[in-house]
C-alpha positions as CSV (number, residue, x, y, z in Angstrom):
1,X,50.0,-32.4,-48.6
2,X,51.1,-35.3,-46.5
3,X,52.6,-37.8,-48.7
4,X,53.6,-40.0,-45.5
5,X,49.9,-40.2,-44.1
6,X,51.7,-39.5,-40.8
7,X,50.6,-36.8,-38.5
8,X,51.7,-36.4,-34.7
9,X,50.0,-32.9,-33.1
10,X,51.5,-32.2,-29.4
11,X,49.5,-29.5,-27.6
12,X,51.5,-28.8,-24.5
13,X,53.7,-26.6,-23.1
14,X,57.3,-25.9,-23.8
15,X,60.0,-25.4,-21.8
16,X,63.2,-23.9,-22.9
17,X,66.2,-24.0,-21.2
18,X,68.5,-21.3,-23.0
19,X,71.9,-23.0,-21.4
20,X,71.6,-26.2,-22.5
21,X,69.2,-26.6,-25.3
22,X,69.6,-30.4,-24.8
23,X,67.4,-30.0,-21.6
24,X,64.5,-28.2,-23.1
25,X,61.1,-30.2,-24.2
26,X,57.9,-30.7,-23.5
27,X,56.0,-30.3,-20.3
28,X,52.5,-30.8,-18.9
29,X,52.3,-27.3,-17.3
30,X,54.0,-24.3,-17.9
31,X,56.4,-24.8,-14.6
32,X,56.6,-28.4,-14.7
33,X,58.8,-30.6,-15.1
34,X,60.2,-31.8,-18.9
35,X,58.6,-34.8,-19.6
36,X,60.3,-35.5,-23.4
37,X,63.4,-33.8,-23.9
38,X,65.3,-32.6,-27.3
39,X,67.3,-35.8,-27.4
40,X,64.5,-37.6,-26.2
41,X,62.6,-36.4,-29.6
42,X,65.8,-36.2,-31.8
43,X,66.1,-40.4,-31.0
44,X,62.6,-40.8,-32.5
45,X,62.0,-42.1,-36.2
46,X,59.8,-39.3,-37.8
47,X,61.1,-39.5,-41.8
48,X,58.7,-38.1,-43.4
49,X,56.1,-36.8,-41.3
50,X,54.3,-33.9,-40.4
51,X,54.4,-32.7,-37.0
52,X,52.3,-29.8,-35.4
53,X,53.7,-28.2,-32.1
54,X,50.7,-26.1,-30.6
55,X,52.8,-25.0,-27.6
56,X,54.1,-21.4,-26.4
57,X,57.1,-20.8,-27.4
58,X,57.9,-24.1,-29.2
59,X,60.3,-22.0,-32.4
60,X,62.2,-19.7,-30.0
61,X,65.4,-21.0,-28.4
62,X,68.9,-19.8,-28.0
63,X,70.8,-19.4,-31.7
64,X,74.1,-21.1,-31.5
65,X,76.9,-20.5,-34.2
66,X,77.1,-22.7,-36.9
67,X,74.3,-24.5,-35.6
68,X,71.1,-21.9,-36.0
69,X,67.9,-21.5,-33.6
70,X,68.0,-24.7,-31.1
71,X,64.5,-24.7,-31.0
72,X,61.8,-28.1,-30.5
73,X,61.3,-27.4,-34.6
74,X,64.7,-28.4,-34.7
75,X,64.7,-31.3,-32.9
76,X,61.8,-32.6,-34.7
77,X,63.5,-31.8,-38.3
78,X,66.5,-33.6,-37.8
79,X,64.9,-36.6,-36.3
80,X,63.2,-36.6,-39.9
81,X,60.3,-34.6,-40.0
82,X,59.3,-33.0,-43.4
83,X,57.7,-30.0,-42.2
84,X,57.1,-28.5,-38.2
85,X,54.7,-25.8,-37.6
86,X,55.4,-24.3,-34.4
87,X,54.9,-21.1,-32.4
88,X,57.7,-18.5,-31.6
89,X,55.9,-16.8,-28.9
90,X,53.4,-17.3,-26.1
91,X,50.4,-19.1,-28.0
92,X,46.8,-17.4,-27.3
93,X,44.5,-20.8,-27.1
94,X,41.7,-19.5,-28.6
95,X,43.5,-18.1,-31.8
96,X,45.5,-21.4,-31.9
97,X,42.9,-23.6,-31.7
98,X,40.8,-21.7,-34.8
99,X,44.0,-21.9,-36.7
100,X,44.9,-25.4,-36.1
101,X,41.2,-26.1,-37.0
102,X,41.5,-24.4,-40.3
103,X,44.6,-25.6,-41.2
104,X,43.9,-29.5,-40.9
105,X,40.9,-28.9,-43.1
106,X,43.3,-27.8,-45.6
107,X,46.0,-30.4,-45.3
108,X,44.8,-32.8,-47.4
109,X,44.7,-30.8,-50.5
110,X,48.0,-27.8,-50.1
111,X,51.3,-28.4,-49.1
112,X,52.0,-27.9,-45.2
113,X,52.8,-24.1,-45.6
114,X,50.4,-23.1,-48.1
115,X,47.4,-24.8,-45.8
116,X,48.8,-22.7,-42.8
117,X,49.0,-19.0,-44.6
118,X,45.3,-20.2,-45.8
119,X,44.3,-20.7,-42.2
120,X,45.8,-17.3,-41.1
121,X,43.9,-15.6,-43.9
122,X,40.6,-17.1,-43.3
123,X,41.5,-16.8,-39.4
124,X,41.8,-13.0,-40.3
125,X,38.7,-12.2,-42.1
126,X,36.7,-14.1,-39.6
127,X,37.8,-12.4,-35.9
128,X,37.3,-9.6,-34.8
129,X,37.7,-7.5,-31.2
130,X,41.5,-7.0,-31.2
131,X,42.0,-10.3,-31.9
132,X,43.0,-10.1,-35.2
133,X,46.2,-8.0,-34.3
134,X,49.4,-9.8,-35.5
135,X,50.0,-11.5,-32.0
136,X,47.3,-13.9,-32.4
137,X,47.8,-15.4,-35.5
138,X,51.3,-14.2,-37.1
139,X,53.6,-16.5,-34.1
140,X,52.6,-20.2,-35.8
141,X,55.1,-20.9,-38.6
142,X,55.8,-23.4,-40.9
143,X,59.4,-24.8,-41.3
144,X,59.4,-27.1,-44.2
145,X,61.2,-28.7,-46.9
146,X,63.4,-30.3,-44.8
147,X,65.4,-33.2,-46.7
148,X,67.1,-35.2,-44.2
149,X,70.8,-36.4,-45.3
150,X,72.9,-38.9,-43.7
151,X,75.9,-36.9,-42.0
152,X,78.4,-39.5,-43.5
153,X,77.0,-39.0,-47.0
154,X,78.9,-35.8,-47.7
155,X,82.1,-36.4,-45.3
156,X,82.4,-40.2,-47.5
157,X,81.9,-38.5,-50.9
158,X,84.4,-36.4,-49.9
159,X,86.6,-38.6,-49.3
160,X,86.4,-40.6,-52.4
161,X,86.8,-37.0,-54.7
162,X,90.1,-36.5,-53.2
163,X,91.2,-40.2,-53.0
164,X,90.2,-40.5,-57.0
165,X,92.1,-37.3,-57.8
166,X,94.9,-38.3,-56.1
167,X,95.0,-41.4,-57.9
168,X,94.2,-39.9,-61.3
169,X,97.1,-36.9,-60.7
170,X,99.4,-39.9,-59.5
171,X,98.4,-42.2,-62.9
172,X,99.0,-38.7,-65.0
173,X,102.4,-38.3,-63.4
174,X,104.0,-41.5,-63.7
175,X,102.9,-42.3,-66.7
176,X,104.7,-39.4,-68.4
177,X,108.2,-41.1,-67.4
């Protein structure tokens, strides 16, 4: 279920440039240039929306430590989006356009990961001709749940736990004299 009302579906292609995950994005064609890159999207104001990557590839990216998967999902998540479904491989059209079709029938009613599994299933008893093998349909996932925090928040609370402790431990100490 949306709460926001807000949904942004990008059907293009994505390009991922393992190096320098900065540089990867969004492109018109599969060898073209990047038209909106990972900063680009990670300087956009998405709290709370729903976004719906229908491009190969748009989950995979190179896993850096402490970090995780530096994939577009990514980008969208911590520029505030509460869920991004995405695909980690090469995206069939056909297969992704019946699941994106079932899904948004769904969205109104099921959270964002519940509508998608719905869509595979129906997706599933539906195809036939090969199609139904785990390539087609298993690739779109559904990152969700995401609670955006304010980096400060934690590093400032911090801060004032050991600054009260000190001062508590310091009151304790003198006070005994």
């Amino acid at each position: 279920m949306n709460k926001s009302g807000r949904r942004i579906h990008i059907a293009s292609h994505a390009v991922m440039n393992t190096p320098d995950p900065m540089k990867s994005g969004l492109a018109c064609s599969p060898n073209g240039p990047v038209l909106f890159n990972f900063s680009d999207i990670l300087d956009l104001d998405l709290l709370g929306s729903q976004v719906f990557i229908n491009g190969c590839q748009s989950g995979d990216g190179p896993l850096n430590h402490g970090e995780g998967l530096m994939s577009l999902g990514l980008a969208f998540a911590l520029a505030g989006s509460r869920s991004v479904i995405q695909h980690l491989w090469s995206a069939p059209d056909r297969a992704s356009l019946l699941l994106a079709e079932d899904f948004y029938k769904s969205i109104n009613q099921l959270p964002d990961a519940d509508g998608l599994r719905i869509a595979q299933k129906k997706y599933l008893k539906t195809i036939s001709g090969g199609l139904d093998h785990p390539y087609y349909w298993s690739g779109l996932v559904c990152y969700c749940g995401y609670e955006p925090t304010p980096g400060n928040v934690k590093f400032i609370s911090l801060i004032i736990i050991l600054i009260s402790g000190s001062m508590i431990y310091l009151f304790l100490r003198y006070r005994k004299r």
